[in-house]
C-alpha positions in Angstrom: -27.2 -59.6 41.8 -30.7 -58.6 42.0 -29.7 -55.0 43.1 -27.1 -54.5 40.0 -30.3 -56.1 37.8 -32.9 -53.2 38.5 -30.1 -50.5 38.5 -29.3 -51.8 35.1 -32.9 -51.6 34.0 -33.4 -48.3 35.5 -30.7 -47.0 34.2 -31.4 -48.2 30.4 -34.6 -46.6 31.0 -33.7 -43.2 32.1 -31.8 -43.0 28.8 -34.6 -43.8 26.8 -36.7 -41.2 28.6 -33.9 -38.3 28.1 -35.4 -38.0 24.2 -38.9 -37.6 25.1 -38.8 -36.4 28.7 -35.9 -34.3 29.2 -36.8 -31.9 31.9 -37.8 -34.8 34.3 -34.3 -36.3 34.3 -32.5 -32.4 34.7 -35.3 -32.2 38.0 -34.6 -35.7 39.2 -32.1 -34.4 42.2 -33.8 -31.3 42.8 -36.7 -33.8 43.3 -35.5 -36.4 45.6 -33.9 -33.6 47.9 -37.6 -31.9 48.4 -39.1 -35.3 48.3 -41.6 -34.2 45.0 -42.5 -36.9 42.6 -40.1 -37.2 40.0 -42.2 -37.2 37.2 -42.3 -40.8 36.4 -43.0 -43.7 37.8 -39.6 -45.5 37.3 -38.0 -42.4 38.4 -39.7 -42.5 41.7 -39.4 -46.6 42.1 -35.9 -45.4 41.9 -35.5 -42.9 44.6 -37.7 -44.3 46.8 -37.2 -47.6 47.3 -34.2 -48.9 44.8 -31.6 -46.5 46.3 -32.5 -46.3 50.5 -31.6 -50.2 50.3 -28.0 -49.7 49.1 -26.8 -48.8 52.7 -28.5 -52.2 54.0 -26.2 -54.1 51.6 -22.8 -51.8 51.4 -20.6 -50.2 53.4 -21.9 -46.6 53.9 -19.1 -45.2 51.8 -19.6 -48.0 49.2 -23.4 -47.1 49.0 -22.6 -43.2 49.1 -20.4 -43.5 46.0 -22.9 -45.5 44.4 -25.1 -43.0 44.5 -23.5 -40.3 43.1 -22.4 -42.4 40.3 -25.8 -43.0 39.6 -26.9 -38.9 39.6 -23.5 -38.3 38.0 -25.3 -40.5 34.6 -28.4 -38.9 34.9 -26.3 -35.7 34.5 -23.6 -37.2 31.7 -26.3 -37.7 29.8 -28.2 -34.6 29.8 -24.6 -32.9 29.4 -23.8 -35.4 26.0 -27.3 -34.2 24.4 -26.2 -30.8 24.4 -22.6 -31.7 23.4 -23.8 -34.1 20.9 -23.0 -32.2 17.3 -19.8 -30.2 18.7 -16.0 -30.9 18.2 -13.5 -31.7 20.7 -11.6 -28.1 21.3 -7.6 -28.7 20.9 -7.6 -26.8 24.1 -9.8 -29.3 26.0 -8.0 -32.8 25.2 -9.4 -33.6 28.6 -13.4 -33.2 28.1 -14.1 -36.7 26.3 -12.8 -38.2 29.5 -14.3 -36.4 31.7 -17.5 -36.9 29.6 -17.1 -40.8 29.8 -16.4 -40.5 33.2 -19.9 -39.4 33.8 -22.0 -41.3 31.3 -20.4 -44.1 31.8 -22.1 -45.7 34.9 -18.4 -47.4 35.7 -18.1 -45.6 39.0 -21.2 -47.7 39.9 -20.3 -50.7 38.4 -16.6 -51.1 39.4 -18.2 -50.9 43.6 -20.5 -53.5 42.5 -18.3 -56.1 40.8 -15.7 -55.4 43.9 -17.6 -55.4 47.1 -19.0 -58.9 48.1 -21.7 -59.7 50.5 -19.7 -59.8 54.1 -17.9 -57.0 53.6 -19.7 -55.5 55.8 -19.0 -57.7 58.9 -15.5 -56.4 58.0 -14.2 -53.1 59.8 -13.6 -51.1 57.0 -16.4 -52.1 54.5 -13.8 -54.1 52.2 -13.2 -51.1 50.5 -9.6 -50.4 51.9 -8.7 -54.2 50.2 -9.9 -53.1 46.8 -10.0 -49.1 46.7 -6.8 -48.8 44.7 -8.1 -50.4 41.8 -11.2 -48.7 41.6 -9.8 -46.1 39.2 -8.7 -48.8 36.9 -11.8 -51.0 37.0 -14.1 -47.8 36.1 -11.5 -47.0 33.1 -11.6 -50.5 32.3 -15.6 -50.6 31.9 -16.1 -47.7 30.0 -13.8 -49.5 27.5 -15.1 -52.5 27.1 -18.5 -50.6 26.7 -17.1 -47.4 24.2 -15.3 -51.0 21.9 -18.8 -53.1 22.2 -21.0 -50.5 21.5 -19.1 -48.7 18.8 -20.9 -50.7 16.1 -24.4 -49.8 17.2 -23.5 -46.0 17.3 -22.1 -46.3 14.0 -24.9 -47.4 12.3 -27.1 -44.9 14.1 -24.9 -41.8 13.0 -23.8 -40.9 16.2 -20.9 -38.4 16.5 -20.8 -37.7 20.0 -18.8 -41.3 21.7 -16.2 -41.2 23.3 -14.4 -43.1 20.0 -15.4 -40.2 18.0 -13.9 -38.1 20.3 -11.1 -39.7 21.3 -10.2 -39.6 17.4 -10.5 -36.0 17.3 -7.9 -35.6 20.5 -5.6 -38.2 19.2 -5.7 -36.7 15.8 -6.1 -40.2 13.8 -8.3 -42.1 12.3 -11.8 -43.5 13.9 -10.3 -47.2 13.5 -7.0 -46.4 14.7 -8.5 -44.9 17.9 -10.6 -48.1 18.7 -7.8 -50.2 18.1 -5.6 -48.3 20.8 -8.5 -48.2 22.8 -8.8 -52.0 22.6 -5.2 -52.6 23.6 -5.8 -50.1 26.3 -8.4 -51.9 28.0 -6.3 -55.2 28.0 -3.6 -53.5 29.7 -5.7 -52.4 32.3 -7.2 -55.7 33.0 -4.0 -57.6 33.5 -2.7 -54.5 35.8 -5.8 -55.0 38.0 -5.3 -58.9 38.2 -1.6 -58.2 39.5 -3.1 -55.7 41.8 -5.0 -57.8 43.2 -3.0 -60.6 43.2 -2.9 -60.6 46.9 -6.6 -60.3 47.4 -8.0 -63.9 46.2 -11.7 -63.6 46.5 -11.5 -59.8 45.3 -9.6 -60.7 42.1 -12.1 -63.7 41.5 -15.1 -60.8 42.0 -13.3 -58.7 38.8 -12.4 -61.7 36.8 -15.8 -63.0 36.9 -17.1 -59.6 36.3 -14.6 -58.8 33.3 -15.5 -62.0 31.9 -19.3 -61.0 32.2 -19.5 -57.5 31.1 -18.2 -58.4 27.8 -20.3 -61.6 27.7 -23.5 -59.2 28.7 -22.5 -56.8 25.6 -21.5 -59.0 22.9 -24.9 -61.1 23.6 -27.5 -58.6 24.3 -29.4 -57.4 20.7 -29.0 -53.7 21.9 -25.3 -53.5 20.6 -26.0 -55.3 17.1 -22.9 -57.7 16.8 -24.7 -60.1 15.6 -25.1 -58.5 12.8 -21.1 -59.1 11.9 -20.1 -62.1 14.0 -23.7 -64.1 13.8 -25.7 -65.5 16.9 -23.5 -66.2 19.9 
């Protein structure tokens, strides 16, 4: 818990820094691998210290993917600024995902709501009881996240989410793609439950952290619901 905490707040950090610090963020990799400062002090909190303890608490695998989820957002994001007034090409109907795949931080978080803490006394990590879902939970994520947060990007003008997007591809209407988007991610939840229906203590890992990640958007000020539905 404490681990997904600080890669939470590191996270909602480095996109704060991308509007006045750009460069640092594009150098962060090239950084790390020649073992410079990156340029900030969160940044190198990050690299050096956040990051090495992943493989003390994860399966190596588990911890590798982690990782590149995590350098995979730093690179979404610096990928969405540029992208950020353009329109979907009808010849690329597959860039918004692919977009959302890497901004999303889902990759990350779908390894951290599945693993548990003695997985690795188990010979495989626990990943070969949960891998097959993986895919589904990160799709699942970015939904509940693109639905929750729509509001806030809304009222800041943003054009660039994947709603906005996914509009364009769909050809319809802004609502109409939330709405199936919506509907999307509760089909994806209940496929993930039967999944895992086998796998007790795995399934009570996603309900619990289904249940949460909405609880965490629809409560935190960031996301402005509030504003519509009042104080939770």
């Amino acid at each position: 818990q404490v681990i997904v905490a600080q890669l939470t707040l590191f996270f909602f950090h480095a996109e704060d820094l991308l509007g006045h610090k750009p460069d640092v963020l594009r150098r962060l990799q090239l950084n790390v691998a020649t073992g410079q400062p990156c340029g900030d002090p969160v940044l190198d909190w990050y690299a050096r210290e956040l990051t090495p303890r992943l493989w003390s608490v994860f399966d190596p695998l588990v911890a590798n993917m982690i990782v590149v989820a995590c350098y995979d957002f730093i690179n979404g994001i610096g990928i969405e600024q540029l992208t950020e007034c353009a329109s979907v090409h009808p010849q690329a109907p597959n860039f918004p995902d692919w977009l959302r795949f890497k901004t999303g931080l889902s990759p990350m978080y779908s390894l951290l709501a599945l693993a548990r803490a003695s997985d690795l006394k188990l010979p495989t990590g626990g990943l070969a009881n949960y891998v097959q879902v993986i895919a589904d939970v990160i799709t699942f994520t970015n939904i509940v996240n693109d639905v929750i947060s729509f509001y806030k990007e809304l009222l800041a003008g943003e054009k660039a989410n994947y709603v906005q997007m996914r509009a364009q591809k769909d050809k319809v209407d802004v609502l109409a793609a939330l709405r199936t988007l919506a509907d999307e991610g509760i089909r994806i939840r209940d496929r993930v439950l039967a999944t895992l229906a086998d796998e007790p203590e795995y399934l009570a890992n996603f309900d619990a952290y289904a249940k949460g990640i909405t609880h965490f958007h629809t409560s935190s000020p960031r996301y402005r619901l509030c504003e519509l539905f009042g104080k939770p």
